[in-house]
N, C-alpha and C positions, 0 to 999 in steps of 0.2 A: 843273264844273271846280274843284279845289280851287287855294285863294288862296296858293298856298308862298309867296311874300315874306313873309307876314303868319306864315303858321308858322313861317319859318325865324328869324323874328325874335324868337319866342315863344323858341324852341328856344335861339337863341344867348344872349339872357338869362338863360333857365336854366340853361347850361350855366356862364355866368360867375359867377353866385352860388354853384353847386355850387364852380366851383373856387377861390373865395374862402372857401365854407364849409373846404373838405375842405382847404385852407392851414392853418385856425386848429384843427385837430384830427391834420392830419399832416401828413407832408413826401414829395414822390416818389422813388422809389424809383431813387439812382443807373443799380443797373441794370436796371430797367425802367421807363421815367418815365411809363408809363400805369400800373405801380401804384402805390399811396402805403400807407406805413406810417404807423401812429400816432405822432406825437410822442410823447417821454417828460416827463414834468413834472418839474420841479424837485426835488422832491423824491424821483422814481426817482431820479434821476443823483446824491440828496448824501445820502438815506439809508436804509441795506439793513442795519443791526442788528436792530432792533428786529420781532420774528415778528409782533407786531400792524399794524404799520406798514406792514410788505409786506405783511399781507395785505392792509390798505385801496389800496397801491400797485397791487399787484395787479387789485383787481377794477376800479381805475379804469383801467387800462392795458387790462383787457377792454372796458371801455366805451366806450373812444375806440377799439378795432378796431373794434367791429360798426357804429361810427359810421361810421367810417371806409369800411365795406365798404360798408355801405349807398348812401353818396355816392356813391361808386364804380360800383357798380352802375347808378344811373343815370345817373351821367356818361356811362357806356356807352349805355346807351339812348338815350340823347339824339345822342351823337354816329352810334350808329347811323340813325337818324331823320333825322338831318344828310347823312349818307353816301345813303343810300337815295334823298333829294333829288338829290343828283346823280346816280346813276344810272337815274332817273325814275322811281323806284318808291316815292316818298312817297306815305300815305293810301291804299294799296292795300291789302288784306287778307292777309297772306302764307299764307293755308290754302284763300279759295274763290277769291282774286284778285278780291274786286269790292273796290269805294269805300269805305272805311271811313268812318263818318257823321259830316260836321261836329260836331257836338254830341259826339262820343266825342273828337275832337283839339282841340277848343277844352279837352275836360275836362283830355287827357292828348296833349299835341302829339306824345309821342314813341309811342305808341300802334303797336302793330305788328298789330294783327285787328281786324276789326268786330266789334259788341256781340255775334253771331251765333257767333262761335269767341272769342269771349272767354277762355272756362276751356278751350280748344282749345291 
């Protein structure tokens, strides 16, 4: 029998650092507040003359998305992992249905297959 308090504990930790990280790189989205857009910096919002500048603007404004999506993505994972706890299908494999193995959710708590359908 797998230990959920201990995971879901793992789980809600991580989910709170995610959304302290994914604060300090973007802001949620008025209208959808599961998703978050990249913050703009200081220097988007006070200067757009300069074709070198936006482009350094630019490519940083690309780097805080994929940052951005990245957190995001497992924020998702995690609250799915969260969800699936209550529905009593945490550490269940979602392809053969058996126990997905301690040592794989200690790795990755939000973990959705066994080692077995991993790349499944």
């Amino acid at each position: 029998m797998i230990d959920t308090a201990y995971f879901k504990q793992k789980l809600e930790e991580e989910k709170a650092l995610l959304l302290k990280e994914l604060a300090s790189v973007g802001a949620p989205n008025p209208r959808n507040p599961e998703d978050w857009d990249a913050k703009e910096s200081a220097e988007e919002a006070t200067e757009r003359a300069d074709l070198n500048t936006a482009a350094d603007i630019h490519e940083e404004t690309e780097e805080r998305h994929a940052v951005t999506d990245t957190l995001e993505e497992r924020l998702q994972e995690v609250n799915d992992a969260l969800e699936r706890m209550v529905r009593g299908k945490y550490g269940i494999c979602e392809i053969g249905n058996e126990e997905i193995e301690r040592e794989r959710l200690r790795a990755n708590p939000a973990a959705r297959t066994c080692t077995k359908h991993l790349n499944e």
